[in-house]
PDB file of N, CA, C and O in Angstrom:
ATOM      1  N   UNK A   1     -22.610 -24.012  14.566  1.00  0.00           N
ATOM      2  CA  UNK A   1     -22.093 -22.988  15.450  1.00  0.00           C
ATOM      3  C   UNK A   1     -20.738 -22.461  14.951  1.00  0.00           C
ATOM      4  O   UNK A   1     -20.389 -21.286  15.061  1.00  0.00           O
ATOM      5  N   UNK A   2     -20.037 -23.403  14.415  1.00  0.00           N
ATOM      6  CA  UNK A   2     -18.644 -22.961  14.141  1.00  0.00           C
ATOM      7  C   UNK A   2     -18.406 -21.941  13.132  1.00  0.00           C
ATOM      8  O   UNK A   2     -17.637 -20.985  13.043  1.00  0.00           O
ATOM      9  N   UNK A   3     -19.670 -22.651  12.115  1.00  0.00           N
ATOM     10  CA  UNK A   3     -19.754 -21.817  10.886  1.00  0.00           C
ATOM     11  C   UNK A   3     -20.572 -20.941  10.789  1.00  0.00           C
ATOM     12  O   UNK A   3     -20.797 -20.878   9.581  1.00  0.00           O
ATOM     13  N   UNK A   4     -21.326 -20.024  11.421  1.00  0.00           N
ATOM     14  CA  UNK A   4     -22.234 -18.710  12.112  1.00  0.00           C
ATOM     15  C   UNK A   4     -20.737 -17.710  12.699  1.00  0.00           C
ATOM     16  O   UNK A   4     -20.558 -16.558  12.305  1.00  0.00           O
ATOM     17  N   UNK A   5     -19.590 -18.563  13.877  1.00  0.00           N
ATOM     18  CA  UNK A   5     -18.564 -18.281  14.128  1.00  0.00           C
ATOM     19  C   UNK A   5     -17.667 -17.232  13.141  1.00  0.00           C
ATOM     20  O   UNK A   5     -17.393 -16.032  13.143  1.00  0.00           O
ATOM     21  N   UNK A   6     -17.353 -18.518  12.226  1.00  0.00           N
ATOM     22  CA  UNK A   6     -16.426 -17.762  11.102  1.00  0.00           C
ATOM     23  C   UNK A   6     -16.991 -16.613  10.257  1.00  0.00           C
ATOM     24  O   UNK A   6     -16.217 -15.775   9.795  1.00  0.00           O
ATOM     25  N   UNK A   7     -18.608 -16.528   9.987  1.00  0.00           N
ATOM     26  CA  UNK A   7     -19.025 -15.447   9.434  1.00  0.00           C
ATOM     27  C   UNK A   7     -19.301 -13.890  10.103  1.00  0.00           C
ATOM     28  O   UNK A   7     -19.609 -12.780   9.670  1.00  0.00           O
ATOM     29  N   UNK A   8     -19.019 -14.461  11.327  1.00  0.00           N
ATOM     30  CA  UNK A   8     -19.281 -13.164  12.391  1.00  0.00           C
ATOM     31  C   UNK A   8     -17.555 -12.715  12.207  1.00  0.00           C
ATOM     32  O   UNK A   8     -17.064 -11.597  12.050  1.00  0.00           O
ATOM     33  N   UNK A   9     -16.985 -13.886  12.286  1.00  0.00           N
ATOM     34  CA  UNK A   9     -15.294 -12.888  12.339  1.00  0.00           C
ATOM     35  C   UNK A   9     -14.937 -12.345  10.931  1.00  0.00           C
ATOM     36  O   UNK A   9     -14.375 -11.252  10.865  1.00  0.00           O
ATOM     37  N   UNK A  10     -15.274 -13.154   9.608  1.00  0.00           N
ATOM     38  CA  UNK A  10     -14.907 -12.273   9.109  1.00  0.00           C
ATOM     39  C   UNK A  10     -16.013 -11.025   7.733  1.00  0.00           C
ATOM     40  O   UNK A  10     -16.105 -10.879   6.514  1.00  0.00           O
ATOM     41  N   UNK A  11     -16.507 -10.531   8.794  1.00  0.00           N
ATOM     42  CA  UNK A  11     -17.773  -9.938   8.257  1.00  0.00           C
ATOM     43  C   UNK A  11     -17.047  -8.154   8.670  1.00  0.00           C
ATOM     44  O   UNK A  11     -16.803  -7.704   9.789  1.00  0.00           O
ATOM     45  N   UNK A  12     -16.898  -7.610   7.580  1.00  0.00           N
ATOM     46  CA  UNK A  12     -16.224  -6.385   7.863  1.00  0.00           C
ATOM     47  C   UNK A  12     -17.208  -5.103   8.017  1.00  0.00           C
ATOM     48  O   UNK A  12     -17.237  -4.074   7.342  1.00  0.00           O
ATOM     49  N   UNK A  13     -18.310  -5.650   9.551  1.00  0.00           N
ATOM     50  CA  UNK A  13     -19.581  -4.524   9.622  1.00  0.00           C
ATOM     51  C   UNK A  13     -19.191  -4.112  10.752  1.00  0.00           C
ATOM     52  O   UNK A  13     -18.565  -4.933  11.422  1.00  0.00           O
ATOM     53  N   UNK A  14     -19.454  -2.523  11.432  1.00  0.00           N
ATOM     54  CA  UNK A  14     -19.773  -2.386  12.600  1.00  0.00           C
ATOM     55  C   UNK A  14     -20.321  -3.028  13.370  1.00  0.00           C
ATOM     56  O   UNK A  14     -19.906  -3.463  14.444  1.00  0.00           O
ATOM     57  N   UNK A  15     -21.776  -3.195  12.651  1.00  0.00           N
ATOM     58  CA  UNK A  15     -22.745  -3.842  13.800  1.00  0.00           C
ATOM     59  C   UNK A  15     -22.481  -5.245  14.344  1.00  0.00           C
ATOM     60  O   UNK A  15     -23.151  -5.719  15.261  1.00  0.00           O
ATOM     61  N   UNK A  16     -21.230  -6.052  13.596  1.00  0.00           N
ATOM     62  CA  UNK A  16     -20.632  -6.844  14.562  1.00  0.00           C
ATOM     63  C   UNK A  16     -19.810  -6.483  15.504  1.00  0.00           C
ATOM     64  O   UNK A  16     -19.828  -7.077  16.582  1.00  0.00           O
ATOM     65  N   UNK A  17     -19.092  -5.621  15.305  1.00  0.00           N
ATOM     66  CA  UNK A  17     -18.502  -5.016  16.327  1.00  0.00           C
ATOM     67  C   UNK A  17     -19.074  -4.334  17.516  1.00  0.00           C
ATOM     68  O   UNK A  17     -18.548  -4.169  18.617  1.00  0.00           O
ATOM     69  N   UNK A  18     -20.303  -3.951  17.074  1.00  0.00           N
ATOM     70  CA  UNK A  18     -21.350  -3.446  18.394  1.00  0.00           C
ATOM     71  C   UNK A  18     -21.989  -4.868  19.033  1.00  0.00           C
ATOM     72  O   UNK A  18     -22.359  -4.904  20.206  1.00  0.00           O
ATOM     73  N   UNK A  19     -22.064  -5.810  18.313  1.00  0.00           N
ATOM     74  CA  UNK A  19     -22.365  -6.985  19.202  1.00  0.00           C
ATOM     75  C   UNK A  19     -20.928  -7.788  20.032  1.00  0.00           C
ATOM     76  O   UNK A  19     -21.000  -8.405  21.095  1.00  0.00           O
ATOM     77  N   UNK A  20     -19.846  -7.599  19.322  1.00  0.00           N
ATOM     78  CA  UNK A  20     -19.142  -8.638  19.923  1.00  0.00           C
ATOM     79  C   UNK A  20     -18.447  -7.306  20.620  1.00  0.00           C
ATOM     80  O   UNK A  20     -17.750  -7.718  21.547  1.00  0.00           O
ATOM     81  N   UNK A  21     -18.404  -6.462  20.563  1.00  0.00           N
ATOM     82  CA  UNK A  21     -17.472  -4.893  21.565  1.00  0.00           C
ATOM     83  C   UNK A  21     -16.307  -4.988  21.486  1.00  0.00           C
ATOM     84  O   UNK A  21     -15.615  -4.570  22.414  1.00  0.00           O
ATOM     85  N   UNK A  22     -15.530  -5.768  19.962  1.00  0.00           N
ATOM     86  CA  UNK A  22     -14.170  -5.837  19.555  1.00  0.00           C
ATOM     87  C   UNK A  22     -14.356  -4.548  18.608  1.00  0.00           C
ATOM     88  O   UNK A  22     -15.338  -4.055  18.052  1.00  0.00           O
ATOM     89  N   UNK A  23     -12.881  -4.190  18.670  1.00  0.00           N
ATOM     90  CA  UNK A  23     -13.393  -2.576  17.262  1.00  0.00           C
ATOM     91  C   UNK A  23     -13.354  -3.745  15.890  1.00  0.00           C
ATOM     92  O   UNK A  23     -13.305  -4.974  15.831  1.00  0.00           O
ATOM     93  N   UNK A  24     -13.388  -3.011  15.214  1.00  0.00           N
ATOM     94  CA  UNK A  24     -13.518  -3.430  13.616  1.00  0.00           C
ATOM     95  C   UNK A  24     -12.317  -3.128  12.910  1.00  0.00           C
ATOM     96  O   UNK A  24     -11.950  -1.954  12.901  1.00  0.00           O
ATOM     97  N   UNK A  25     -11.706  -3.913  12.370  1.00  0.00           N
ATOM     98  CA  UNK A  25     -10.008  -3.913  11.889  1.00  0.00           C
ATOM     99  C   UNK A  25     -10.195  -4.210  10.222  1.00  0.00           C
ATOM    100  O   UNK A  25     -10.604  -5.299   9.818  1.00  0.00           O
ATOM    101  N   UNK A  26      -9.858  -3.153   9.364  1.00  0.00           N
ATOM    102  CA  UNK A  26      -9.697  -3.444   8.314  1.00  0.00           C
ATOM    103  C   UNK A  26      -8.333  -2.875   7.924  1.00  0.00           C
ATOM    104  O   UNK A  26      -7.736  -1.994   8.542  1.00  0.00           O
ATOM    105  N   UNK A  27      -7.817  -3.652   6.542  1.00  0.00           N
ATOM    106  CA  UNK A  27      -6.471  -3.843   6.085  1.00  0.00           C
ATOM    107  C   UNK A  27      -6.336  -2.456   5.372  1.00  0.00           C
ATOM    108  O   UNK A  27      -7.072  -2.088   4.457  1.00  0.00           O
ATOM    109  N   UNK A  28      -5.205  -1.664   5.954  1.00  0.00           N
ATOM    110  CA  UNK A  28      -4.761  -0.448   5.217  1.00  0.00           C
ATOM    111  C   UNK A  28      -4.530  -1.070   3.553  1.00  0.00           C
ATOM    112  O   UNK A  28      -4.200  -2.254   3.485  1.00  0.00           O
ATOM    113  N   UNK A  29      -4.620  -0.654   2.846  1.00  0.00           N
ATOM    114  CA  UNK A  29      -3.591  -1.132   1.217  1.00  0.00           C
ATOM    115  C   UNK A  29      -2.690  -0.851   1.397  1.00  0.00           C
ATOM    116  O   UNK A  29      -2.520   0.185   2.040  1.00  0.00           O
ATOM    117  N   UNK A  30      -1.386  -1.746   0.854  1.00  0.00           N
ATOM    118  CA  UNK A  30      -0.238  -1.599   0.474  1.00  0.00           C
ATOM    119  C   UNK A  30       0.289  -0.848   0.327  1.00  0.00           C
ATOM    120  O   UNK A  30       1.475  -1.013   0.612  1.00  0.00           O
ATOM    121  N   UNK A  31      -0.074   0.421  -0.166  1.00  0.00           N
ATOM    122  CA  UNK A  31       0.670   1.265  -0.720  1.00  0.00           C
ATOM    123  C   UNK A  31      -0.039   2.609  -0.187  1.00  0.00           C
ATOM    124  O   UNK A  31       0.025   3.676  -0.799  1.00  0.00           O
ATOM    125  N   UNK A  32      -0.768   2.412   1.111  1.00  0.00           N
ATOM    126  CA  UNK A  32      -1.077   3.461   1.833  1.00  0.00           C
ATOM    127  C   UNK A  32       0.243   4.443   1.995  1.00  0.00           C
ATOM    128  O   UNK A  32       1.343   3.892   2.048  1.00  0.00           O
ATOM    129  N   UNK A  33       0.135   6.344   2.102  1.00  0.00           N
ATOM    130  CA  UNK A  33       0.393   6.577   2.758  1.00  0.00           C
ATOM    131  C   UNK A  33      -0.258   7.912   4.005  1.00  0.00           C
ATOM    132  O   UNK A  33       0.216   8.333   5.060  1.00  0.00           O
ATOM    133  N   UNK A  34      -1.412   8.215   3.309  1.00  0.00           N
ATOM    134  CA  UNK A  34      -1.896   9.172   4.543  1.00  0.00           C
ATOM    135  C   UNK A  34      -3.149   9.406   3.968  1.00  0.00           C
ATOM    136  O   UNK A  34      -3.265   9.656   2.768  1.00  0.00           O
ATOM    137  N   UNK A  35      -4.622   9.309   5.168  1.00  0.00           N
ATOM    138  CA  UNK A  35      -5.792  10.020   4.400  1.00  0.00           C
ATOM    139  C   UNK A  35      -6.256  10.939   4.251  1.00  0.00           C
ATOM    140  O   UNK A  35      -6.144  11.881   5.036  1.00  0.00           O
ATOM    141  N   UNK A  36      -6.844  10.955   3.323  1.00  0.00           N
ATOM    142  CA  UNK A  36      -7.831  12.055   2.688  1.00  0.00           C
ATOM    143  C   UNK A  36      -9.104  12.209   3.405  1.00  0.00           C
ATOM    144  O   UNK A  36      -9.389  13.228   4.033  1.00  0.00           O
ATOM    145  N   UNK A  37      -9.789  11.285   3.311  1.00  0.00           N
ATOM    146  CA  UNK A  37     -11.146  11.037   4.221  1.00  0.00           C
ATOM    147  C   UNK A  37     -11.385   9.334   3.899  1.00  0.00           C
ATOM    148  O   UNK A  37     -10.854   8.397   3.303  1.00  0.00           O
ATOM    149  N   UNK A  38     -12.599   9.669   4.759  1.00  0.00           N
ATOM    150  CA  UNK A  38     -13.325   7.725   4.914  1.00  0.00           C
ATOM    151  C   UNK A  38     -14.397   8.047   5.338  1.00  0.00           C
ATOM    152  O   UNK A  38     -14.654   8.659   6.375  1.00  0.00           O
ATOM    153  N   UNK A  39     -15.285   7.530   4.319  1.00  0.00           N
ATOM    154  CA  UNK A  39     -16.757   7.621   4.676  1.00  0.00           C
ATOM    155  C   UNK A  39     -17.423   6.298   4.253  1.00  0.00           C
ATOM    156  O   UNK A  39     -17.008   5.500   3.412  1.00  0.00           O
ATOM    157  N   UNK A  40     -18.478   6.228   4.961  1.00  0.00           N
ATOM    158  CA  UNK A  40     -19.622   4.983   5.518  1.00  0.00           C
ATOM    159  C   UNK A  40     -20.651   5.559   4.962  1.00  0.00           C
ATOM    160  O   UNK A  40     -21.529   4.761   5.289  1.00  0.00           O
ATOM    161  N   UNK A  41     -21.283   6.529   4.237  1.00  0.00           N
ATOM    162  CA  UNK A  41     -22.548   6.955   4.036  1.00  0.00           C
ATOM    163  C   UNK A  41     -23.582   5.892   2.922  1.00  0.00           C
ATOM    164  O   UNK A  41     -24.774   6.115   2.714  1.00  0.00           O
ATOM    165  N   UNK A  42     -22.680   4.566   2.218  1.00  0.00           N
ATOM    166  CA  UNK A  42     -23.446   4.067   1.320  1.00  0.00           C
ATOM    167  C   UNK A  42     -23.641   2.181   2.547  1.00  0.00           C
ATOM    168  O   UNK A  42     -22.892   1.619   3.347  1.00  0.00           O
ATOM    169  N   UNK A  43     -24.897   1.918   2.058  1.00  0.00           N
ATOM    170  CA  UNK A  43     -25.037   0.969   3.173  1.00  0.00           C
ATOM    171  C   UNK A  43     -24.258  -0.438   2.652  1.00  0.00           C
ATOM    172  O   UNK A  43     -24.305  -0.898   1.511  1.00  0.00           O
ATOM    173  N   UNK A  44     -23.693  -0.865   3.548  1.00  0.00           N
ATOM    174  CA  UNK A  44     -22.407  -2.235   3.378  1.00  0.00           C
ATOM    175  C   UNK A  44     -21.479  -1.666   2.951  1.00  0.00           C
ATOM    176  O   UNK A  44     -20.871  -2.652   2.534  1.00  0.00           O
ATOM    177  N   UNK A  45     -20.702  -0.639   2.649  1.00  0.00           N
ATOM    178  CA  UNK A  45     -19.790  -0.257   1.843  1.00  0.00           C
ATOM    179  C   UNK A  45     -19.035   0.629   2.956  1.00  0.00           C
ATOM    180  O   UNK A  45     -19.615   0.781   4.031  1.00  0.00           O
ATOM    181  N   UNK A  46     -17.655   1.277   2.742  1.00  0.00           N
ATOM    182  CA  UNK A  46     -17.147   1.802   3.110  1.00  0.00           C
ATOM    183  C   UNK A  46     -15.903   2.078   2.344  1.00  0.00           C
ATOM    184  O   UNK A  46     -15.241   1.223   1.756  1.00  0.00           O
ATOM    185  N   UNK A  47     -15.626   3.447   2.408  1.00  0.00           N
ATOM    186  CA  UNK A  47     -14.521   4.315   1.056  1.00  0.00           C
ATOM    187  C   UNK A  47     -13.301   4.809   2.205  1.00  0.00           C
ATOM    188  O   UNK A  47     -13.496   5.400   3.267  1.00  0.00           O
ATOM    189  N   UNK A  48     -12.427   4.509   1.811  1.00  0.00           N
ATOM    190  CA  UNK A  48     -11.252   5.134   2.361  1.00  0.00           C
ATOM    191  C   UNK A  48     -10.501   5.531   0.984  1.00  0.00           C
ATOM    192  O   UNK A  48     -10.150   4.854   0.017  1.00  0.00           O
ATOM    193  N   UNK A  49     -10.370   7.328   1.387  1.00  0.00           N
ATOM    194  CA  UNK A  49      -9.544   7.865  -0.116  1.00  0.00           C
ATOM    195  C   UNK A  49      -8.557   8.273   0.839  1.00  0.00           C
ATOM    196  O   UNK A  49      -8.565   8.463   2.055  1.00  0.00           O
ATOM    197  N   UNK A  50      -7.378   8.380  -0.427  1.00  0.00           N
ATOM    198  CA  UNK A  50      -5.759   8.277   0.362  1.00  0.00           C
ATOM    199  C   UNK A  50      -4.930   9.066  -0.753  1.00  0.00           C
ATOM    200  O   UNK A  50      -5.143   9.251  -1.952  1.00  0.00           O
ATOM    201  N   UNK A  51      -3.999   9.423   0.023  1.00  0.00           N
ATOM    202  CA  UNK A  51      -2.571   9.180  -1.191  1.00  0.00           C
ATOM    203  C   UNK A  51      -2.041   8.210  -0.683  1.00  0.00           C
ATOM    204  O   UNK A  51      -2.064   7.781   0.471  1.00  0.00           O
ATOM    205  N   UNK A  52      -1.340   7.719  -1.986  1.00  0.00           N
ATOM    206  CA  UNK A  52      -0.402   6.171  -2.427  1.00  0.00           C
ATOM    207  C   UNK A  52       0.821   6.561  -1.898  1.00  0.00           C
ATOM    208  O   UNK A  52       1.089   7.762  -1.856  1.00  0.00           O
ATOM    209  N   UNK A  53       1.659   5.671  -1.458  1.00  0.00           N
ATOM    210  CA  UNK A  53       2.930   6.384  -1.532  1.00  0.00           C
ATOM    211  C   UNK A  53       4.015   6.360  -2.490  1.00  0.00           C
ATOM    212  O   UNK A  53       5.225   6.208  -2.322  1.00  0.00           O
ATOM    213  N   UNK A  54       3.190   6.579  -3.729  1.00  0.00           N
ATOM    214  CA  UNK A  54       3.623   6.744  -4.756  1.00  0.00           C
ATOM    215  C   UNK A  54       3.110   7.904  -5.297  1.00  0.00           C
ATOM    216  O   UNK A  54       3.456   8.149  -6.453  1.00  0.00           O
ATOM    217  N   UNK A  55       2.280   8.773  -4.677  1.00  0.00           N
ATOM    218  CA  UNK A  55       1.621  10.172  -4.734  1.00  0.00           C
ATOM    219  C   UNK A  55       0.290  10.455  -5.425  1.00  0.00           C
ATOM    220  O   UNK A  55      -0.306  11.453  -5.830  1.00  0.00           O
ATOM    221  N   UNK A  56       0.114   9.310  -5.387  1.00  0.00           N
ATOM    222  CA  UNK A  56      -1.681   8.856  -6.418  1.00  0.00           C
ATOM    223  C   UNK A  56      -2.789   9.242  -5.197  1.00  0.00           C
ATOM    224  O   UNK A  56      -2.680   9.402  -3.981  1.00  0.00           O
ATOM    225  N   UNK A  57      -3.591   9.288  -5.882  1.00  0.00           N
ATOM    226  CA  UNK A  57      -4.632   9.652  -5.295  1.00  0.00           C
ATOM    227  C   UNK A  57      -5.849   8.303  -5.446  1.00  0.00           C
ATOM    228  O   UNK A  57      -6.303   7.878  -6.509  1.00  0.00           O
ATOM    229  N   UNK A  58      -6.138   7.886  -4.256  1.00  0.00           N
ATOM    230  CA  UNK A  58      -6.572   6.456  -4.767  1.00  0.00           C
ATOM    231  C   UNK A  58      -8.309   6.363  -3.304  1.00  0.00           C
ATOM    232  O   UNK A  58      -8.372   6.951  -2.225  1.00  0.00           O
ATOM    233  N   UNK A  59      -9.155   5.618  -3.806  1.00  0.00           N
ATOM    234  CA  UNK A  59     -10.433   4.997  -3.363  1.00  0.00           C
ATOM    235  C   UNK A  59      -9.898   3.810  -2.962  1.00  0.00           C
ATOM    236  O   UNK A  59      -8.943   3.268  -3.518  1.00  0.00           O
ATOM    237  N   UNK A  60     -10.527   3.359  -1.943  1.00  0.00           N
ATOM    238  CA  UNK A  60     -10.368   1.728  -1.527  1.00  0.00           C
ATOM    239  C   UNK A  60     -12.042   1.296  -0.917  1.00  0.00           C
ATOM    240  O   UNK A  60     -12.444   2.204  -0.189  1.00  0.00           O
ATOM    241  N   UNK A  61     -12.759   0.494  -1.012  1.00  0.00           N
ATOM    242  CA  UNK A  61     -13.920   0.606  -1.022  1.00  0.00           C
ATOM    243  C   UNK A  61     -13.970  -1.267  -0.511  1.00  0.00           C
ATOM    244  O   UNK A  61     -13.617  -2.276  -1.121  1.00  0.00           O
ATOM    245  N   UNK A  62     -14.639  -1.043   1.001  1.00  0.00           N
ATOM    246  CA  UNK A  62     -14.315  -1.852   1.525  1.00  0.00           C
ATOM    247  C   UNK A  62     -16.056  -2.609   1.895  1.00  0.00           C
ATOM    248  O   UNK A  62     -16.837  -2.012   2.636  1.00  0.00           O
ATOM    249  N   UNK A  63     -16.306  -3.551   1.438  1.00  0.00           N
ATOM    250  CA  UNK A  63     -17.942  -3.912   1.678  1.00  0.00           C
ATOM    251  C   UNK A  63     -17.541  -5.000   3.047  1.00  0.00           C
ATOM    252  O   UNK A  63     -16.444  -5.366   3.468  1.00  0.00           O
ATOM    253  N   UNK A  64     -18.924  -5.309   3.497  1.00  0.00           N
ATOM    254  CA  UNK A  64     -19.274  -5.896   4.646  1.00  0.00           C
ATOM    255  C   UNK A  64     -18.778  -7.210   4.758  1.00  0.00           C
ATOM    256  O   UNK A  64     -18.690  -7.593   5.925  1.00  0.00           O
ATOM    257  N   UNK A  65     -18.326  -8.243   3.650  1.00  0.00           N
ATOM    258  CA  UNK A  65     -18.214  -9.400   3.439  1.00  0.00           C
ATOM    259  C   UNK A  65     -17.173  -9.527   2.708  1.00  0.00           C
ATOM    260  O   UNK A  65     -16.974 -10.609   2.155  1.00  0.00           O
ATOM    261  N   UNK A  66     -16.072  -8.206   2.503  1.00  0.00           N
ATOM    262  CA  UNK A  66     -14.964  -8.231   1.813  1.00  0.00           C
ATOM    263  C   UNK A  66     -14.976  -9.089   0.392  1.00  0.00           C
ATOM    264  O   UNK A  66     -14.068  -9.648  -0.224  1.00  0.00           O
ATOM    265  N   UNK A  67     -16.612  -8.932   0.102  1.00  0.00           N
ATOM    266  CA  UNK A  67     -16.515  -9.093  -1.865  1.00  0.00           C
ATOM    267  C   UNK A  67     -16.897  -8.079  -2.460  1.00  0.00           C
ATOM    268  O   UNK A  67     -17.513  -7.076  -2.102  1.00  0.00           O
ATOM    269  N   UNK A  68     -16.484  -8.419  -3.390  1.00  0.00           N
ATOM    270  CA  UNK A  68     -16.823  -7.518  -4.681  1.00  0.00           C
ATOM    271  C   UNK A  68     -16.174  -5.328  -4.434  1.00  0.00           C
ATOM    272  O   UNK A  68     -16.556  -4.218  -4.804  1.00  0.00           O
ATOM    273  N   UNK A  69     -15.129  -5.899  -3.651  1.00  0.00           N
ATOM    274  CA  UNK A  69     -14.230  -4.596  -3.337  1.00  0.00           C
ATOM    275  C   UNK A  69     -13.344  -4.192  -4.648  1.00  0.00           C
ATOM    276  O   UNK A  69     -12.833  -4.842  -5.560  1.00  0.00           O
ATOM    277  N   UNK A  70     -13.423  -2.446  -4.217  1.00  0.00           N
ATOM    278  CA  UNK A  70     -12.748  -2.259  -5.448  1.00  0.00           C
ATOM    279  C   UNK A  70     -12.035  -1.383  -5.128  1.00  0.00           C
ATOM    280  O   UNK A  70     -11.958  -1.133  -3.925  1.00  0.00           O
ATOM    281  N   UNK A  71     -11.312  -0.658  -6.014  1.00  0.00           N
ATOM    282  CA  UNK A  71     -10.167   0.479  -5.992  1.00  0.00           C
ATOM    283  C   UNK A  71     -10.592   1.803  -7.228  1.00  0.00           C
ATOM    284  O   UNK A  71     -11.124   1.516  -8.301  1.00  0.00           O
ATOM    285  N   UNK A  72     -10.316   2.935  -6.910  1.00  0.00           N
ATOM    286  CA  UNK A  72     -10.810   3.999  -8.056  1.00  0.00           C
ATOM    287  C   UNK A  72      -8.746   4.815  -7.762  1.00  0.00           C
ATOM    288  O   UNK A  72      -7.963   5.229  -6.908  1.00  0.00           O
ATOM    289  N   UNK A  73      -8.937   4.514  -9.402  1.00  0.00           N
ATOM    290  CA  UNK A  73      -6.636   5.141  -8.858  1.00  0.00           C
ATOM    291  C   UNK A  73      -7.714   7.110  -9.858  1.00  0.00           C
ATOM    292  O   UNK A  73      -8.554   7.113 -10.758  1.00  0.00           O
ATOM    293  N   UNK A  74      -7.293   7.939  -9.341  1.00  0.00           N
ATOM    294  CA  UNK A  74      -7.615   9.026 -10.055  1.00  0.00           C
ATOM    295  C   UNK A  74      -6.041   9.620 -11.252  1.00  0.00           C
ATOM    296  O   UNK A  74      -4.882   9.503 -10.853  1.00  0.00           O
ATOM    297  N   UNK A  75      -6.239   9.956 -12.050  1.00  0.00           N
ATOM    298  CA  UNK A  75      -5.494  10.237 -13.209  1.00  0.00           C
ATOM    299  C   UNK A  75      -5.382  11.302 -13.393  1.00  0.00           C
ATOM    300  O   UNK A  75      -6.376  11.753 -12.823  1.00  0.00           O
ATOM    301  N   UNK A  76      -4.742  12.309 -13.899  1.00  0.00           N
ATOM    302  CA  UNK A  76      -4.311  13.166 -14.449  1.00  0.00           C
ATOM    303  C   UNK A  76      -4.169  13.225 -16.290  1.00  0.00           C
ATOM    304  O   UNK A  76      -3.139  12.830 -16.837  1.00  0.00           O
ATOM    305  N   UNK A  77      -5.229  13.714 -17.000  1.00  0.00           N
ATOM    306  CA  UNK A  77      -4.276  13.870 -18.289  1.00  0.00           C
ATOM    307  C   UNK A  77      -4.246  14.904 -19.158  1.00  0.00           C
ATOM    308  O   UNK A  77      -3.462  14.892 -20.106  1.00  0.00           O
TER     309      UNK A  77
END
């Protein structure tokens, strides 16, 4: 039970949040400072694009189980 527990809390899906009717809290990055958009359209995944506040233009890509997350920094050259 305990350990069903811990995978429900830290499972970064809606549809736990539609079962337990807590919202769903994920970690801004560090170096957030304002978005661009955030979209859910790929399944387990979720994209939040931003500027840095360092003026980058950056992806944060947030999956259901907080593995295998990544970052896309966009470049200029």
């Amino acid at each position: 039970m305990i350990v069903l527990l811990v995978m429900i809390n830290s499972c970064q899906s809606r549809v736990v949040s539609r079962w337990t009717g807590q919202a769903l809290k994920l970690q801004l990055p560090n170096d957030f400072d304002k978005p661009i958009s955030f979209s859910s359209g790929r399944e387990n995944e979720k994209d939040l694009f931003y500027w840095s506040a360092d003026g980058q233009m950056k992806v944060k890509t947030y999956t259901d189980w907080g593995l295998l997350e990544s970052e896309i920094v966009f470049v200029k050259q």
